[in-house]
KEMI-717760 format. One record per residue (C-alpha): residue number from 1; chain; x, y, z. Coordinates in nm, 2 decimals. Layout:
(rec NUM A (X Y Z))
...
END
This chain:
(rec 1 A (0.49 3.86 7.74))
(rec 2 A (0.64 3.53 7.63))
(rec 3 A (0.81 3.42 7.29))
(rec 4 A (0.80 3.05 7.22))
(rec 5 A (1.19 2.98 6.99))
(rec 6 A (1.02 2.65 6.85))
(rec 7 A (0.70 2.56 6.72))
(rec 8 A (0.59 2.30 6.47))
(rec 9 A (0.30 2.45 6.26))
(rec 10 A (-0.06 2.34 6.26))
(rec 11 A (-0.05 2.15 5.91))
(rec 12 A (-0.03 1.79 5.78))
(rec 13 A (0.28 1.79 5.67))
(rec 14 A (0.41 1.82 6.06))
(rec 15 A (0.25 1.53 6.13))
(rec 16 A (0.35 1.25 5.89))
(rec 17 A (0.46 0.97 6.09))
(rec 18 A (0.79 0.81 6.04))
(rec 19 A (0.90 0.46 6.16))
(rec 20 A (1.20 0.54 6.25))
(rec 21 A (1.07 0.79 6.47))
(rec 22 A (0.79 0.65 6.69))
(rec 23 A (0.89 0.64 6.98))
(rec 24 A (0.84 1.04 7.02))
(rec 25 A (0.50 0.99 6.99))
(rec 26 A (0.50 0.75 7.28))
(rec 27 A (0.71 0.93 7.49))
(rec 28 A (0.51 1.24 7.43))
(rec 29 A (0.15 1.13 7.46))
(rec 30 A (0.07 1.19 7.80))
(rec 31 A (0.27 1.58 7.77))
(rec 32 A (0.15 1.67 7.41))
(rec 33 A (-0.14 1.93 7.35))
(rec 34 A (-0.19 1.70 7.03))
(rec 35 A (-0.45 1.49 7.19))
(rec 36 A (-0.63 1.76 7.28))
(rec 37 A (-0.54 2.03 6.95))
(rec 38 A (-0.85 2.07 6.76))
(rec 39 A (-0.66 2.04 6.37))
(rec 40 A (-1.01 2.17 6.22))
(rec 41 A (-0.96 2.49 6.32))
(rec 42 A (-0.59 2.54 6.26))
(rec 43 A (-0.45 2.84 6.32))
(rec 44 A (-0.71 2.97 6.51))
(rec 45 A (-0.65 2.72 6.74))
(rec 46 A (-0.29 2.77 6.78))
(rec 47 A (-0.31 3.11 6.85))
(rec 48 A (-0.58 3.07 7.12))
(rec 49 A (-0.35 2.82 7.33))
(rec 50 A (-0.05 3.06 7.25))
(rec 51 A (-0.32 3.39 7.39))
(rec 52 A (-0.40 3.18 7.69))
(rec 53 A (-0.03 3.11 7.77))
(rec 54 A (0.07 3.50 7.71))
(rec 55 A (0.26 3.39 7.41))
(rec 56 A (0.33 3.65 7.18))
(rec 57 A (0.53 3.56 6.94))
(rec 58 A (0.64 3.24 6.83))
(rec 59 A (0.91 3.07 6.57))
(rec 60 A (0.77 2.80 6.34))
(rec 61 A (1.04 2.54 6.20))
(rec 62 A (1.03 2.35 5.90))
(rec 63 A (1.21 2.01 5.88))
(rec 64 A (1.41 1.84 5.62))
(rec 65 A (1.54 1.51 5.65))
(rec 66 A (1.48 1.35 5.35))
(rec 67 A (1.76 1.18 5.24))
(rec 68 A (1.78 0.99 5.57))
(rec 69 A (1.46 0.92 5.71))
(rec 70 A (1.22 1.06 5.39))
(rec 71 A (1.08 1.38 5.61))
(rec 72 A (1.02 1.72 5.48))
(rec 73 A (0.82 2.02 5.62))
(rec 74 A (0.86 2.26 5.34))
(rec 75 A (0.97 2.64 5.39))
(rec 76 A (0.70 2.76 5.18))
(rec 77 A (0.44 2.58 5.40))
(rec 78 A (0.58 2.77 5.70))
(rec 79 A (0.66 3.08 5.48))
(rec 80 A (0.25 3.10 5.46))
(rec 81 A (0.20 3.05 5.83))
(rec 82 A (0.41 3.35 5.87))
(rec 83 A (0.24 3.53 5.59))
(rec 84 A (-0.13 3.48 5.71))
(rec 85 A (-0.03 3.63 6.08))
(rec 86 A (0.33 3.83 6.03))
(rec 87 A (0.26 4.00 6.40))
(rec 88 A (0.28 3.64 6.57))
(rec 89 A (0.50 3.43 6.38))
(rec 90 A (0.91 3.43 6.28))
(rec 91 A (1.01 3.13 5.98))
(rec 92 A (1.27 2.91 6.07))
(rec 93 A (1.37 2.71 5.73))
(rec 94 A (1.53 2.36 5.74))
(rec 95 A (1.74 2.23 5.45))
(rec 96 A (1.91 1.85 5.39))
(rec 97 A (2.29 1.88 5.36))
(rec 98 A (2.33 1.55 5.21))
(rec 99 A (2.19 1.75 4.93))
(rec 100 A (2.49 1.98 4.85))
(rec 101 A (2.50 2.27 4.66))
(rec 102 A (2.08 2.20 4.60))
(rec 103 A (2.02 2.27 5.00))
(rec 104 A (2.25 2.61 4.97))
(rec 105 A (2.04 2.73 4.73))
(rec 106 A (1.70 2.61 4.88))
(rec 107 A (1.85 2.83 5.20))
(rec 108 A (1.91 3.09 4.98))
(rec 109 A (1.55 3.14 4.87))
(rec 110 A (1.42 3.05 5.21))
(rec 111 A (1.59 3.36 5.32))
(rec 112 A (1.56 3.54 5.02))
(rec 113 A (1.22 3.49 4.90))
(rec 114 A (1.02 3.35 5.21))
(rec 115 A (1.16 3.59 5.41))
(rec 116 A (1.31 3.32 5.66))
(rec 117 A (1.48 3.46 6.00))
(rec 118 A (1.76 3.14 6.05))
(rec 119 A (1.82 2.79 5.99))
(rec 120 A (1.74 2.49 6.18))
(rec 121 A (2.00 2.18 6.11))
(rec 122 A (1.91 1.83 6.26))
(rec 123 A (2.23 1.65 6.35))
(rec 124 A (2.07 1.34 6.47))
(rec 125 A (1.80 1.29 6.17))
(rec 126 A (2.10 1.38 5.90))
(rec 127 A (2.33 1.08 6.08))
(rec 128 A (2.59 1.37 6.05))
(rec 129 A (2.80 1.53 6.31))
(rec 130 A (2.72 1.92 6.37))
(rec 131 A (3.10 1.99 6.29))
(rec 132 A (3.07 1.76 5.97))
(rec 133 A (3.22 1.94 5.68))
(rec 134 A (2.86 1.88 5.45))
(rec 135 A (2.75 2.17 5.68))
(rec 136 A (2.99 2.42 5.66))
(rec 137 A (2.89 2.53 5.31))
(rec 138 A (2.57 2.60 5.49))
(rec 139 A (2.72 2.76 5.80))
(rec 140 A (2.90 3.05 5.55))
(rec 141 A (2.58 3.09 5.34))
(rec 142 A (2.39 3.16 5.70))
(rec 143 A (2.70 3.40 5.75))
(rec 144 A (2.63 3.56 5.41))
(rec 145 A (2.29 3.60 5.43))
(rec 146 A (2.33 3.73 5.81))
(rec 147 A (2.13 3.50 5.97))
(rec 148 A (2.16 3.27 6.27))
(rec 149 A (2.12 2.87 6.26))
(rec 150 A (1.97 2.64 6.53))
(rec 151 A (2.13 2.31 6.56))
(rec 152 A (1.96 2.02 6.78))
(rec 153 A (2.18 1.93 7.06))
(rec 154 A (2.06 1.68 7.30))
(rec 155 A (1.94 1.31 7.35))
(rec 156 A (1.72 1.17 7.04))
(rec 157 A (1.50 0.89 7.01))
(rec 158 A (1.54 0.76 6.70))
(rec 159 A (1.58 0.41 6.59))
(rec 160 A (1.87 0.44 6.37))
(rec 161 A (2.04 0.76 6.49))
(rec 162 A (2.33 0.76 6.73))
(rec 163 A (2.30 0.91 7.07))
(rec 164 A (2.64 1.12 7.07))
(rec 165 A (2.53 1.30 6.73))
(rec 166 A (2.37 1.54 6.98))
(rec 167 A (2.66 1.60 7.20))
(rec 168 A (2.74 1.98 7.23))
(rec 169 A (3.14 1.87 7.23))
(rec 170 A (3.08 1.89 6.85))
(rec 171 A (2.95 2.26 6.86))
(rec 172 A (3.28 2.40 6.98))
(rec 173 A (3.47 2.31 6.64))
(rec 174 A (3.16 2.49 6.48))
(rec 175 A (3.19 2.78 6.65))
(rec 176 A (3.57 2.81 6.69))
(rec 177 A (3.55 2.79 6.28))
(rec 178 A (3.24 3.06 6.25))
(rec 179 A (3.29 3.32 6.56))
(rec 180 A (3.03 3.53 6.39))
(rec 181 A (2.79 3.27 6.37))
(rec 182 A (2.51 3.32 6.57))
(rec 183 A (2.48 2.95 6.69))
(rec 184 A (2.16 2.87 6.90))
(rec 185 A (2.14 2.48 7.05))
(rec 186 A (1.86 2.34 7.09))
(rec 187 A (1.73 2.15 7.40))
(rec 188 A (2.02 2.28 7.58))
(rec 189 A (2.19 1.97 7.55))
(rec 190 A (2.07 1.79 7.80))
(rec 191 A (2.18 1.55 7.94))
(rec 192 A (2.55 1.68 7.86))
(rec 193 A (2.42 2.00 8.04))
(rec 194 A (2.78 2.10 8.17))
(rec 195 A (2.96 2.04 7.84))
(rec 196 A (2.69 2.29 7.70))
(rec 197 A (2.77 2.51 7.96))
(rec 198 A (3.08 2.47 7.91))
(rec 199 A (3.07 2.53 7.50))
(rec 200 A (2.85 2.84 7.60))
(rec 201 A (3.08 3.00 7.81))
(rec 202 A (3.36 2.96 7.60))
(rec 203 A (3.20 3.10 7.31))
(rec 204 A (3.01 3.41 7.32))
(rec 205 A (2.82 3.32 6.99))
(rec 206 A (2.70 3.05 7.11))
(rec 207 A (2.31 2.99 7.34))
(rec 208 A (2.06 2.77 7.37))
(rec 209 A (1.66 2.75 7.40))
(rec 210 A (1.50 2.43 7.61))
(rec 211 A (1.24 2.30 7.43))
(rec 212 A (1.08 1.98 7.40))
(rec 213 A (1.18 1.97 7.80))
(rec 214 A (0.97 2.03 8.07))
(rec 215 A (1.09 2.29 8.30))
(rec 216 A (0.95 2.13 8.64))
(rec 217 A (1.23 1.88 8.60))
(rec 218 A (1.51 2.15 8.56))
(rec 219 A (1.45 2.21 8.97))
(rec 220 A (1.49 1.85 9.06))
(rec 221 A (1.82 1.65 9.17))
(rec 222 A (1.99 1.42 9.01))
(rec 223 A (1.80 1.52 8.70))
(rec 224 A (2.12 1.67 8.53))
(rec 225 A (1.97 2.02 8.46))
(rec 226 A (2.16 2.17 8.74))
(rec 227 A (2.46 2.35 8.56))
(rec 228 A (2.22 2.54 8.36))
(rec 229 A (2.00 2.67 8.70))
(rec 230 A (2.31 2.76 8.82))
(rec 231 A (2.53 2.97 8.52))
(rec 232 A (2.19 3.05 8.35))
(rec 233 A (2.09 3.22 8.61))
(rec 234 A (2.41 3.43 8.64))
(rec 235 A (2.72 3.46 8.36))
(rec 236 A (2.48 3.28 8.12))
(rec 237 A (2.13 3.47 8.19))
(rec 238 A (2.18 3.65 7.85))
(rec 239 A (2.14 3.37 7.67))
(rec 240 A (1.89 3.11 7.72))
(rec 241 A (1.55 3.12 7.54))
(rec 242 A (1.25 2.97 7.62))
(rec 243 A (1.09 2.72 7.37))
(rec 244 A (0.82 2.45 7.38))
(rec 245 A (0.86 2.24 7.04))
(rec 246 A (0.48 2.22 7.06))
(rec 247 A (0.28 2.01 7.05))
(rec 248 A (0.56 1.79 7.23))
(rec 249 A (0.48 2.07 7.50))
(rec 250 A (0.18 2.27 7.59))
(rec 251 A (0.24 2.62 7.60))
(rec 252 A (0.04 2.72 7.93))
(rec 253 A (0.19 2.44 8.13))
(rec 254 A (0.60 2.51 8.03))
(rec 255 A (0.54 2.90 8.08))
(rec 256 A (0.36 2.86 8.45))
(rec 257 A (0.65 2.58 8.55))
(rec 258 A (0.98 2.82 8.38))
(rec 259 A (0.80 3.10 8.62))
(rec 260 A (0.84 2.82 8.95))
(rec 261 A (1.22 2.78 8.88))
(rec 262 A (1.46 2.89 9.12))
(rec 263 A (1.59 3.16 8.94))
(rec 264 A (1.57 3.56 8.97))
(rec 265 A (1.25 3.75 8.83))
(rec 266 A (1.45 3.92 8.64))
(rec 267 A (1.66 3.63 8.49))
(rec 268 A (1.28 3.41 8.43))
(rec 269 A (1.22 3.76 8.21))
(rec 270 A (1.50 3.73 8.00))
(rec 271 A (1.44 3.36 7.95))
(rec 272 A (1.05 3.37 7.89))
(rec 273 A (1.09 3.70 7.65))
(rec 274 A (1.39 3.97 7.71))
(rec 275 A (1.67 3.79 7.54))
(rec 276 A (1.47 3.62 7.22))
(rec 277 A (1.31 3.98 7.17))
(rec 278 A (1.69 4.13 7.15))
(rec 279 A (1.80 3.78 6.96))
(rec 280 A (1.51 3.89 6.70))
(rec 281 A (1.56 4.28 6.71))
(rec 282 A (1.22 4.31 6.84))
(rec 283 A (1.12 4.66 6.98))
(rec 284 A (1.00 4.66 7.32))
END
């Protein structure tokens, strides 16, 4: 059994492009199940990649990054995704902090009414840094409402975003200041792998999912992933999560190349399933 920790749903508002960021799209074309996803059938066609692939369970994020770049994939959109198949699917709502005391309470009914499981926050797309003070307010509500938040934490490709917005250096303040956060960062921070391990380590609140990055690489030299073969496969085996961010991955593909890592069985079952189904309070 797999769980995916990042999805982008199967509707149009996933996939309005924004100029500012093309350049996934081209970096992406050749890897992404979008050239061959049939958007007809929807759903139905999601599920059958994720059935092929032994995914069981998947969380679908919403995006808001309004005020900065004019995107926004609402929580009620993914609210119905999770509502038309509640055995497959976990909400993950997205809110602007540039929008103050407006995105609190949009979190507030995310979790609330739409019956959203965490957070996601997108340091790079806000032009923030993750230990900026505009989301702290949404840090305690996350704390209030006892959920968990997932932060991006890696390279972008933007246009007009900085590259060191997605350093994991930034995470540390965060979770010095909120020890009972439940902080998950995304993309594992590549390429400042060690710093995340290094972040991870120090706090235990603190673990990270690798989507949007094909495993394969992880096994190679030079390619920077090494630190995270090594501790994630001992101290840190507890928590890493596997993710895709399809359709930037295929599902099939990422699964068959985390099971050719050089890792323990044992730790390759944690990562594909054991420690997001304990993350999620999921019975066995």
């Amino acid at each position: 059994m797999v769980i995916d920790f990042r999805v982008r749903p199967p509707i149009p508002e996933s996939y309005v492009e924004v100029p500012e960021l093309e350049h996934y799209l081209k970096l992406y074309q050749k890897s992404s199940a979008l050239k061959d996803f049939d958007f007809k059938k929807g759903w139905d066609a999601l599920l059958a990649e994720m059935d092929e692939a032994g995914v069981t369970k998947a969380i679908l994020v919403a995006e808001d990054f309004e005020e900065t770049l004019g995107k926004k994939v609402p929580n009620e959109a993914i609210a119905a995704g999770v509502k038309k198949y509640p055995d497959r699917f976990f909400g993950l709502a997205s809110v602007d902090p540039h929008k103050g005391k407006k995105a609190v309470e949009e979190l507030e009914h995310a979790v609330k009414d739409l019956d959203m499981v965490g957070l996601t926050l997108w340091p790079c797309f806000h032009k923030i840094y993750s230990n900026d003070k505009k989301y702290y307010p949404l840090y305690e509500k996350c704390l209030e409402l006892g959920i968990f938040v997932v932060i991006h934490t890696s390279v972008n490709f933007s246009s007009v975003s900085k590259l060191d917005l997605g350093r994991p250096i930034y995470l540390d303040e965060v979770a010095m200041d909120f020890p009972d956060l439940r902080i998950i960062a995304s993309h594992a921070g590549w390429p400042w792998v060690l710093e995340m391990i290094a972040v991870a380590w120090r706090h235990p609140n603190v673990y990270m999912e690798i989507s949007a990055m094909r495993p394969k690489y992880m096994a190679r030299e030079h390619s920077g992933w090494g630190p995270l073969l090594n501790y994630g496969n001992t101290i840190l085996q507890d928590r890493i999560m596997f993710a895709t961010s399809w359709p930037l991955l295929p599902f099939k593909r990422s699964v068959e190349e985390v099971e050719a890592l050089p890792l323990k069985k044992s730790v390759k079952e944690k990562w594909l399933y054991q420690n997001a189904a304990k993350f999620l309070n999921i019975e066995a």
